[in-house]
C-alpha positions in Angstrom: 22.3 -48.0 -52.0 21.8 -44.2 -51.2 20.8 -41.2 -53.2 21.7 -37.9 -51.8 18.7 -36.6 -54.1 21.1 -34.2 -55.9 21.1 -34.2 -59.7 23.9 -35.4 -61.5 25.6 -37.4 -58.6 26.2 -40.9 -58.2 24.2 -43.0 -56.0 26.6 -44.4 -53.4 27.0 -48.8 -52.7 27.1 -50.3 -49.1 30.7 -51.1 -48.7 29.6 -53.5 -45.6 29.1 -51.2 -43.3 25.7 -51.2 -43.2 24.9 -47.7 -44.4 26.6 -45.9 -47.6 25.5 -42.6 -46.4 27.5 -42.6 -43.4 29.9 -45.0 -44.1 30.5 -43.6 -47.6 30.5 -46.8 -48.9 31.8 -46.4 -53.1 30.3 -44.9 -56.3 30.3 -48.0 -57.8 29.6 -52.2 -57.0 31.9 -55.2 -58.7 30.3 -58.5 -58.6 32.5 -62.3 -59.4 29.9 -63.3 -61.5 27.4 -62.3 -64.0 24.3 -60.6 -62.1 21.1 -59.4 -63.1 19.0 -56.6 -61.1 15.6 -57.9 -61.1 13.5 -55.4 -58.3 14.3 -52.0 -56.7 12.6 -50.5 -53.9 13.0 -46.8 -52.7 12.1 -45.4 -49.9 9.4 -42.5 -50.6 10.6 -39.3 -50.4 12.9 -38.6 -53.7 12.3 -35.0 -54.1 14.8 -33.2 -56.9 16.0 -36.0 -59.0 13.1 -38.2 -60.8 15.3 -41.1 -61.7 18.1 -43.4 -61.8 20.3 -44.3 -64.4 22.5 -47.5 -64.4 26.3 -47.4 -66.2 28.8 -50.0 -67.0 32.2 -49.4 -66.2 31.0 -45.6 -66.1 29.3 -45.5 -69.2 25.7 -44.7 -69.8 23.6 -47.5 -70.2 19.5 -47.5 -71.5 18.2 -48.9 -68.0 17.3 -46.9 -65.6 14.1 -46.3 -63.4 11.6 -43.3 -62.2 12.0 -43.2 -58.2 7.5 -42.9 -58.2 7.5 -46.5 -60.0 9.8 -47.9 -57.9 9.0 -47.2 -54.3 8.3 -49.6 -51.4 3.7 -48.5 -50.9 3.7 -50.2 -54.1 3.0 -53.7 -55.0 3.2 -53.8 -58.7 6.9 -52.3 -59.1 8.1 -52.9 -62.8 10.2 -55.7 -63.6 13.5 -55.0 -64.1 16.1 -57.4 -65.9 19.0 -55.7 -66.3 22.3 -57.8 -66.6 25.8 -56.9 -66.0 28.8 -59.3 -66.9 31.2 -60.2 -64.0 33.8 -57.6 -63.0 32.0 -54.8 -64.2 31.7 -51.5 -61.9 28.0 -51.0 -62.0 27.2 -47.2 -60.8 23.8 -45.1 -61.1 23.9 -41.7 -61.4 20.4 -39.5 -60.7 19.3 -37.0 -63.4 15.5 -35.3 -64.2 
């Protein structure tokens, strides 16, 4: 996943080519099956936004995370179990 850092825009999914930034990869990720997103880990450097929300099918959802809680120095992320049902276009959008 990459986040250009910009406010309002949607974080952008590996579409196999290895990097979404330059491959531009899609807005949003379908799975065939039920999944749930257990752990994320950023990169430090998040510098405009502060977090990431998740949607459904491009609807707002109440998950989301705070990009200082989540990033890779840290050993004690916070658990995340956040499930989507099979088929749907999970997307995160980053906001203040």
């Amino acid at each position: 996943m990459f986040n250009e850092d910009v406010l309002q825009t949607l974080a952008r999914w590996d579409s196999g080519g290895g990097v979404p930034a330059t491959t531009k990869g899609s807005d949003f990720v379908t799975f065939p099956e039920d999944v749930v997103l257990y752990d994320i880990a950023t990169i430090t450097g998040i510098v405009d936004t502060k977090q990431l929300k998740f949607m459904a099918d491009y609807q707002p959802t109440n998950y989301g995370i705070y990009w200082e809680a989540h990033v890779t120095t840290l050993n004690n992320r916070p658990a995340l179990n956040v499930g989507f049902r099979r088929g749907t276009r999970i997307s995160a959008i980053s906001s203040a």
